[in-house]
C-alpha positions in Angstrom: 29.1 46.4 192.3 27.8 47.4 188.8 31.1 48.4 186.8 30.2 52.4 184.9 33.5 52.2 183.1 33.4 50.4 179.7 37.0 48.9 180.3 36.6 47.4 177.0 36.2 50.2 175.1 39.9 51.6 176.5 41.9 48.8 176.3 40.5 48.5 173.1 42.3 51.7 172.1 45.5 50.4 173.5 45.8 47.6 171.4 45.2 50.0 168.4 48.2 51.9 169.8 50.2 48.6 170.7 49.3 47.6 166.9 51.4 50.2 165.6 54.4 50.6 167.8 55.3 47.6 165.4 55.9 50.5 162.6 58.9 52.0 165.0 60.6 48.7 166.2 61.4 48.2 161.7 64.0 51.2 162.3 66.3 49.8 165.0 65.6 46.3 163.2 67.3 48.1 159.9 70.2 49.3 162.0 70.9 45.9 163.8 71.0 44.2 159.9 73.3 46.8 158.8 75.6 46.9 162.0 75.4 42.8 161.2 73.8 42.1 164.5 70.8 39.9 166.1 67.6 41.2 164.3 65.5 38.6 166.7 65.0 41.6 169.6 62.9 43.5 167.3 61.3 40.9 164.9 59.9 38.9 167.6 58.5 42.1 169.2 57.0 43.3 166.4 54.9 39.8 166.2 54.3 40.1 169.5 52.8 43.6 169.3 50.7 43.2 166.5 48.8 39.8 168.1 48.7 41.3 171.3 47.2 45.0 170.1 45.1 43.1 167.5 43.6 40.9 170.5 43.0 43.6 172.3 41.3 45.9 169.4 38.3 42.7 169.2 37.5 43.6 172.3 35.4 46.4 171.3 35.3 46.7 167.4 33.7 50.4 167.9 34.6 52.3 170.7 33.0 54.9 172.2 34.8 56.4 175.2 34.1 59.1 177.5 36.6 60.8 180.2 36.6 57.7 182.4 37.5 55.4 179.2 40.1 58.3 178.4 41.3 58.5 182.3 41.9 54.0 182.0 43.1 54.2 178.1 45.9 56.7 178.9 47.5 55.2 182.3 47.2 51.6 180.7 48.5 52.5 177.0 51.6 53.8 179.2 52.1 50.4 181.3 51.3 48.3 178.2 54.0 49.7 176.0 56.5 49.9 178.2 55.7 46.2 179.1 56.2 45.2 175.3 59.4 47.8 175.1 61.2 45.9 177.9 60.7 42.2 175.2 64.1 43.8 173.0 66.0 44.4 176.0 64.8 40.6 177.3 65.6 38.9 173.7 69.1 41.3 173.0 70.1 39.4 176.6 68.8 35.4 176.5 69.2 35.4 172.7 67.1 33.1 170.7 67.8 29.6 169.0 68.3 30.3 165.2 69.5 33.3 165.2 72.5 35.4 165.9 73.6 34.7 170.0 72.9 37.4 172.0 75.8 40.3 172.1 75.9 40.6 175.8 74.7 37.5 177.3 76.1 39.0 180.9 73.8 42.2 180.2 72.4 43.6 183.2 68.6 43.5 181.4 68.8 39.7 181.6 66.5 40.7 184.6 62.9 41.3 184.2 63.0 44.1 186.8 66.0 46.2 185.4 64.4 45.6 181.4 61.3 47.3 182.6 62.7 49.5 184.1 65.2 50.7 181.4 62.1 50.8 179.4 59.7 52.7 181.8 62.2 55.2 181.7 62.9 55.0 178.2 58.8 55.4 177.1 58.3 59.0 180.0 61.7 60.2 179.0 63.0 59.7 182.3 66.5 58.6 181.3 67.6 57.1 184.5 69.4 53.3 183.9 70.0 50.0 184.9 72.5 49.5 182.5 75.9 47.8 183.4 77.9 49.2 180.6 77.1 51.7 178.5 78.7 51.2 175.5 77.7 50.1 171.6 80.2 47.1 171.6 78.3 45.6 175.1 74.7 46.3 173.5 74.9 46.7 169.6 73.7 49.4 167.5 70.2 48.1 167.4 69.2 47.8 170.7 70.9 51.2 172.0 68.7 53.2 169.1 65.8 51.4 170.8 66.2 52.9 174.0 66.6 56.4 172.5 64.0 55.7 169.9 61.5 54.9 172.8 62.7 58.2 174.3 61.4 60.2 171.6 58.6 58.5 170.6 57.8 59.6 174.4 58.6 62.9 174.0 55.2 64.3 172.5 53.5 61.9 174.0 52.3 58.3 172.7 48.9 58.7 173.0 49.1 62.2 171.0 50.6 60.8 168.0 47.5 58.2 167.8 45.6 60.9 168.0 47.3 62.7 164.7 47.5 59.6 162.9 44.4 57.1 164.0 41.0 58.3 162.7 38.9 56.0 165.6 40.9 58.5 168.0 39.6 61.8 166.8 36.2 61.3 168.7 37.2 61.7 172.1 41.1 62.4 171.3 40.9 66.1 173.3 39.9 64.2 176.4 42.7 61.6 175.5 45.4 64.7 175.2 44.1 66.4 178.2 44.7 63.1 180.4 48.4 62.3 178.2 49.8 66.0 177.8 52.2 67.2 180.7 50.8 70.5 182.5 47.4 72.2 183.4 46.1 71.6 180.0 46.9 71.2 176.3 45.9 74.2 173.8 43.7 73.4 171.1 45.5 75.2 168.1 43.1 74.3 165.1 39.0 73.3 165.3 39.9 69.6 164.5 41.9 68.2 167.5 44.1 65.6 165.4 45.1 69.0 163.4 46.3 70.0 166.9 48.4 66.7 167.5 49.9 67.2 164.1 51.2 70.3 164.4 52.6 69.7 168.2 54.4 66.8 166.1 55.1 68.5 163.4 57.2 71.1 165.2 58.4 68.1 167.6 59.5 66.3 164.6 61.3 69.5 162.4 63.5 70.5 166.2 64.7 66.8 165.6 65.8 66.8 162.2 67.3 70.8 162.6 68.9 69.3 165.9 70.8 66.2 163.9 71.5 68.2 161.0 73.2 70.6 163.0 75.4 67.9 165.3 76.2 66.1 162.4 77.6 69.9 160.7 79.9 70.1 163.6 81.2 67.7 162.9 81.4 67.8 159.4 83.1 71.2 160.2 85.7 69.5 162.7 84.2 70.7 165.6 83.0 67.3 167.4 85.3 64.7 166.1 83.4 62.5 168.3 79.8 63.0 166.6 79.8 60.8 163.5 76.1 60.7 162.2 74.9 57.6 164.6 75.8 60.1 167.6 73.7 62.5 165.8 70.7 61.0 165.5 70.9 59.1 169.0 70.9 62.8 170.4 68.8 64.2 168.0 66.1 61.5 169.3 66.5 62.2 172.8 67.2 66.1 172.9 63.7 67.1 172.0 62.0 64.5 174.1 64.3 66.0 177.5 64.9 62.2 177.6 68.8 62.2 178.0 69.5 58.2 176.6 72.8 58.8 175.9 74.5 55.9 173.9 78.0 57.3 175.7 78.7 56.6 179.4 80.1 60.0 179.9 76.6 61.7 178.3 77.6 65.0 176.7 81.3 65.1 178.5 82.6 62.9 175.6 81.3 65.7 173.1 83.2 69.2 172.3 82.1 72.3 174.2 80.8 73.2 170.8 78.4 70.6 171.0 77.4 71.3 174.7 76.5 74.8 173.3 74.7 73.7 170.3 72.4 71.3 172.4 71.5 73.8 175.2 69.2 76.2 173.2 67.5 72.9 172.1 66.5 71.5 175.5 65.5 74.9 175.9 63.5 75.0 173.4 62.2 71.3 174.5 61.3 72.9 177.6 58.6 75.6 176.1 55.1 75.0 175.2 55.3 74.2 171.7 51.9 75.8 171.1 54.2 79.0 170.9 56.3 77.9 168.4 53.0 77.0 166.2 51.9 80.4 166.7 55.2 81.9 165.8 55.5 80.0 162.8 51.7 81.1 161.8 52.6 84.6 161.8 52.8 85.5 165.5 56.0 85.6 166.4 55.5 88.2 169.3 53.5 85.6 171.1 56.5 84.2 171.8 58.8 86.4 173.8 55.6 88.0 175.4 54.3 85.4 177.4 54.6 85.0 180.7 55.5 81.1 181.5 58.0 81.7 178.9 59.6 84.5 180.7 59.7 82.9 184.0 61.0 79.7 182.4 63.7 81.6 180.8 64.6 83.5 183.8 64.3 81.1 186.6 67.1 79.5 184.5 69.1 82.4 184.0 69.4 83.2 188.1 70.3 80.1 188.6 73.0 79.4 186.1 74.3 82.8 187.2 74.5 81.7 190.9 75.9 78.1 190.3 78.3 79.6 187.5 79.4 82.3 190.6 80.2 79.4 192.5 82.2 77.4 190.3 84.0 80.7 189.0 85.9 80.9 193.0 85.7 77.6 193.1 83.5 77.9 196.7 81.2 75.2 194.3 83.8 72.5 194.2 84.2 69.5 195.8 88.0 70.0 198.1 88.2 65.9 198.2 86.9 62.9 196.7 84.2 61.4 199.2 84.3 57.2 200.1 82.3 55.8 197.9 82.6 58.7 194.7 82.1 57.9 191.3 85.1 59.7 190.2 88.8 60.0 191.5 91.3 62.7 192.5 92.7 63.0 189.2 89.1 63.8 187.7 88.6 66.4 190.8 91.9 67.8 189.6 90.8 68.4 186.3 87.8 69.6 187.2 89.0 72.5 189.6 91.4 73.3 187.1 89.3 73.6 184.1 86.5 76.0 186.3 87.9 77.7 188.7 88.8 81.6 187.2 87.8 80.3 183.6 84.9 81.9 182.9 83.8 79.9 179.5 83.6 76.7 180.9 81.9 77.7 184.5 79.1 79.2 182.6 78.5 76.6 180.0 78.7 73.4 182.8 76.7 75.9 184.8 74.1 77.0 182.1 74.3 73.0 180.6 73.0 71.5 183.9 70.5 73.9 185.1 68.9 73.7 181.7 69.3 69.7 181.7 67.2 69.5 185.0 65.1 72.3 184.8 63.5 71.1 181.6 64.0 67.1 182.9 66.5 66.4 180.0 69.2 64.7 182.2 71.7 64.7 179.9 75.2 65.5 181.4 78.2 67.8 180.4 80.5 67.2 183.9 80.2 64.8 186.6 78.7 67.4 189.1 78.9 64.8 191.7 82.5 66.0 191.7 80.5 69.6 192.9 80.3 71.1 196.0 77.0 71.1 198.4 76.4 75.0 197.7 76.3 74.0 193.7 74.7 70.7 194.5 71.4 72.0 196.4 71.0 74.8 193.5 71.1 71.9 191.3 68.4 69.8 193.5 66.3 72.4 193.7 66.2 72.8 189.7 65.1 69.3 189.5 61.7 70.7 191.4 61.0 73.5 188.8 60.5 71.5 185.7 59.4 72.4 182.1 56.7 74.8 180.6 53.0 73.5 180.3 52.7 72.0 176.8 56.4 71.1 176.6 57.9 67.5 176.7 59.2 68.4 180.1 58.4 66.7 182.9 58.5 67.9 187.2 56.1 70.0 188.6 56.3 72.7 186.0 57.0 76.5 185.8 53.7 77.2 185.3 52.7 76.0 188.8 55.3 77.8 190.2 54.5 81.0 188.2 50.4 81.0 189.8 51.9 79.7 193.1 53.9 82.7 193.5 51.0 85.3 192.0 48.1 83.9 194.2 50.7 84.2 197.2 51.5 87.9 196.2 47.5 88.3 195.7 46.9 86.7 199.4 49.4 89.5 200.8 47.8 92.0 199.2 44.1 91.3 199.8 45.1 90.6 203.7 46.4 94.5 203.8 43.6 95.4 201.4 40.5 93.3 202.8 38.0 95.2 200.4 40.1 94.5 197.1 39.2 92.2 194.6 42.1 90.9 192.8 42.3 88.1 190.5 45.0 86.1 189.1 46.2 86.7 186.3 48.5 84.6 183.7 49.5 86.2 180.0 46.9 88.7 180.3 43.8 86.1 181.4 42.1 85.6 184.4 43.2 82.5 186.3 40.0 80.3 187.5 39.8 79.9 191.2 39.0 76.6 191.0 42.0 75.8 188.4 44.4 77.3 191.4 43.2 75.2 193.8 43.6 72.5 191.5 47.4 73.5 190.9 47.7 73.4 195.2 46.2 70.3 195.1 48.8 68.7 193.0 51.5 70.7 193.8 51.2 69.3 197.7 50.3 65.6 196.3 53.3 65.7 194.3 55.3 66.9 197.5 53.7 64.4 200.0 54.3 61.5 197.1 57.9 62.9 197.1 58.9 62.5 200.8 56.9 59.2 201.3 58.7 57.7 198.1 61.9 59.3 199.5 61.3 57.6 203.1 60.3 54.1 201.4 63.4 53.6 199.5 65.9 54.9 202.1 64.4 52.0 204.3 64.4 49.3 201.0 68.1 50.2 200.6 68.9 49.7 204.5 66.9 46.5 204.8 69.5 45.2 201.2 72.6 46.6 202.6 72.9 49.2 200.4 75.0 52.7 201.3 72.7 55.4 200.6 72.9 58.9 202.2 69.3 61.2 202.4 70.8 63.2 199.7 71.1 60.7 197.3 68.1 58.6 198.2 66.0 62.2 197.8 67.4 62.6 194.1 66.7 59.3 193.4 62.9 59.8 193.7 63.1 63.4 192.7 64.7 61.9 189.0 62.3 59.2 188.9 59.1 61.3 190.0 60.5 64.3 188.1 61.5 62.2 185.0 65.1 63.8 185.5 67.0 60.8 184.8 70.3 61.4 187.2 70.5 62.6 190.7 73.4 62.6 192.8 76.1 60.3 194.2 75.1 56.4 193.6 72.7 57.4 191.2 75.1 60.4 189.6 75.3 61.5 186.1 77.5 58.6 185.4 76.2 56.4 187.5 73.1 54.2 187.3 70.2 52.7 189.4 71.6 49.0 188.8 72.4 48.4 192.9 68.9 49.3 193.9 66.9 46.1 195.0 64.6 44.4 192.5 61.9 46.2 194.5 62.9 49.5 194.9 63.4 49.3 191.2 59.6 48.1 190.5 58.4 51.2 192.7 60.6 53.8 190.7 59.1 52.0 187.4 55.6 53.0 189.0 56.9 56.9 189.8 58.1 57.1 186.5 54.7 56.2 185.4 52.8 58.3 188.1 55.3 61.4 187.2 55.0 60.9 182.8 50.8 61.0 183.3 51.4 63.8 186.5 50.0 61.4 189.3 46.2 61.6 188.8 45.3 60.3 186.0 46.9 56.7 186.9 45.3 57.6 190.8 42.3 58.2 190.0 41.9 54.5 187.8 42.8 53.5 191.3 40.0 54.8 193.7 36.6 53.1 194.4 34.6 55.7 193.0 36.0 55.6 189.6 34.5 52.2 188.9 31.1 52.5 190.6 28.1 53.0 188.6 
């Protein structure tokens, strides 16, 4: 079979990409020598990064891709750097000879498996963990920035900062961004598409530093003892990205409530195409509040904070008794009921915290909502489904989707009572192409169908281990991995982890972090016969 794909061309253009990520890996390196810890995690990956990307850039010294290059380059830059992102994790747990033992030599990323996967999950902002305890005196300073550093360096997309900054990616780069960028389609803001990537990371990068500046204030102002400047910028990093790599084991529930309300209107604002703030902030600022996915986003979030708020308000939303097998005790389920129930300030920000941490794929967590009742609990399920605006660094199936969905339904009940009309769909004033609707039902049921296979698959790996999983939690599993959610329920709770999973079940949710980051076609279609024939 004659190969049509010049696979040397795109893996060419990862190692370019891998040849750089060696730039990022000098920040948590400073951190570890100032903190006085091992420096080896990060040195030796850097060396690593730069011979393997520089290998792999003399495989083709000029590139020239087209989309099938820019399908292959995309799905394996993702796999390659989360491969070398998983070496720290590796090195931080073996240790090597000459320099400073290993910190936590028992660490649960001793295992290939569980390193990848903390760093799958790290790279498509997933935020789910394999980590045994999360803590700075099991892992260091330096090796916990690296797992929220790689969640923001996710965030925008990896691919999309080459783009800005690597001048052999401008040919070809809007291919490269259309099969990287989350959502229908990325819009071109400026002639010159690296001008584009700049400005969707320049407006990536100035919510970061507003975000840390602001933490760090609070506490500054005695607001959030807890959130001294290294708290800051570990939540700055992974705010914007709607990665949610906490370096606390209780997430956001070890902050003040002033900080849980500081940090919602930011993974709001993760959550919205950021071509509208670059439109705002070029003198159209109307564009903003007036368009549609925005006002959908915004209000699907809205009805259901209000209903899951209602809930916990009587207290109908509420766990009665702690379950076998909970990650919390009756004391905790004490506090809880006492601190919601008829308190209207803290139902409505627990509420309005986690429906905008899982709409928008964030994950972070203000409560243990395992503690929650089923009514509460399903709301919350459902909101992992909706996911972030087109153009955001949200992942799921998107608001958008859900927005033409709904339209194209209300069109087919119109036109079947009206067979002579002719009514289009539109979206922010623009006809919607009949062909780009199929293509959002297309995905849409592949994402579904993906969903309930994955769901079905690890139910059976977990009974085949021995492990206790209901449907509920075995669903939320694959909905936070697929989704890029990060936490789901019960086992795999807000302050739980994914640790008692089997090494394979673990190795499949690495791959539906991957298919979910790169919205399951771009890495299928690499896959299919018809890709590589000539």
């Amino acid at each position: 079979m004659a190969i049509r794909v010049d696979y040397r061309a795109s893996l060419s253009l990862v190692g370019s990409v891998l040849k750089y990520l060696a730039v990022p890996l000098a920040l948590p390196l400073v951190v570890a020598l100032a903190y006085g810890e091992s420096v080896a995690p990060f040195l030796v990956t850097m060396l690593v990064t730069v011979a393997v990307g520089g290998g792999l850039e003399r495989l083709r010294p000029d590139p020239d891709i087209g989309a099938r290059e820019g399908f292959l380059m995309v799905a394996a830059t993702w796999l390659a750097v989360s491969l070398i992102g998983a070496l720290p994790y590796l090195i931080e747990a073996y240790g090597l000879p000459g320099f400073v033992p290993a910190s936590a030599p028992e660490s649960t990323l001793r295992h290939p498996p569980n390193a990848l996967f903390e760093s799958m999950s790290g790279f498509t902002t997933t935020g789910a963990t394999v980590l045994g305890e999360i803590s700075l005196d099991a892992h260091g300073h330096g090796i916990m920035l690296w797992r929220q550093l790689t969640q923001w360096l996710g965030g925008m997309g990896i691919v999309v900062l080459a783009v800005a900054i690597l001048p052999e990616l401008s040919v070809g780069g809007a291919q490269l961004m259309d099969a990287e960028a989350p959502g229908p389609g990325i819009e071109k803001l400026t002639p010159r598409i690296a001008e584009t990537a700049r400005a969707l990371w320049g407006a990536y990068l100035g919510f970061t530093v507003l975000e840390i500046v602001l933490l760090y204030g609070l506490h500054l102002a005695g607001m959030a003892p807890a959130m001294d400047v290294y708290n800051a910028v570990a939540h700055g990093l992974t705010t914007m990205p709607t990665g949610g790599f906490s370096p606390e084991a209780r997430s956001i529930e070890a902050f003040s409530a002033a900080v849980q309300w500081l940090i919602i209107p930011f993974m709001i604002a993760a959550g919205t195409n950021f071509a509208l703030f670059w439109h705002a902030l070029t003198g159209d600022p109307k564009r903003l509040p007036g368009d549609s996915e925005f006002r959908f986003y915004v209000g699907a979030m809205a009805v259901l904070t209000g209903l899951v708020a209602a809930f916990l308000f009587v207290g109908n939303g509420i766990a009665t008794f702690v379950p076998p097998g909970a990650t919390y005790d009756s004391a905790y389920l004490s506090g809880v009921r006492a601190t919601l129930i008829g308190n209207v300030e803290p139902a409505l920000r627990h509420a309005a915290f986690q429906i905008v941490s899982l709409v928008t794929t964030t994950g972070y967590a203000s409560i243990d909502f395992n503690a929650w009742g089923p009514s509460a609990q399903y709301l919350l399920l459902f909101a992992m489904f909706v996911g972030g605006s087109a153009g955001s660094t949200g992942g799921g199936i998107k608001v958008v989707r859900w927005y033409v969905i709904l339209k194209s339904i209300r069109r087919e009940l119109f036109t079947t009572a009206h067979p002579e009309a002719v009514r289009p769909v539109r979206l922010g004033g623009r006809t919607v192409d009949e062909r780009a609707i199929r293509g959002i039902y297309a995905f849409t049921v592949l994402y579904l169908v993906l969903f309930f296979v994955a769901t079905g698959l690890i139910f059976l790996d977990a009974g085949r281990v021995g492990l206790s999983l209901s449907v509920l939690e075995a669903m939320s599993a694959v909905a936070a991995t697929l989704g890029n959610v990060g936490p789901g329920f019960g086992l795999v709770g807000p302050m739980g982890s994914y640790l008692d999973f089997s090494p394979e079940s673990k190795v499949f949710m690495v791959a539906l972090m991957w298919l979910g980051r790169l919205e399951i076609l771009p890495v299928l279609v690499c896959l299919t016969p018809e890709y590589w024939r000539q």
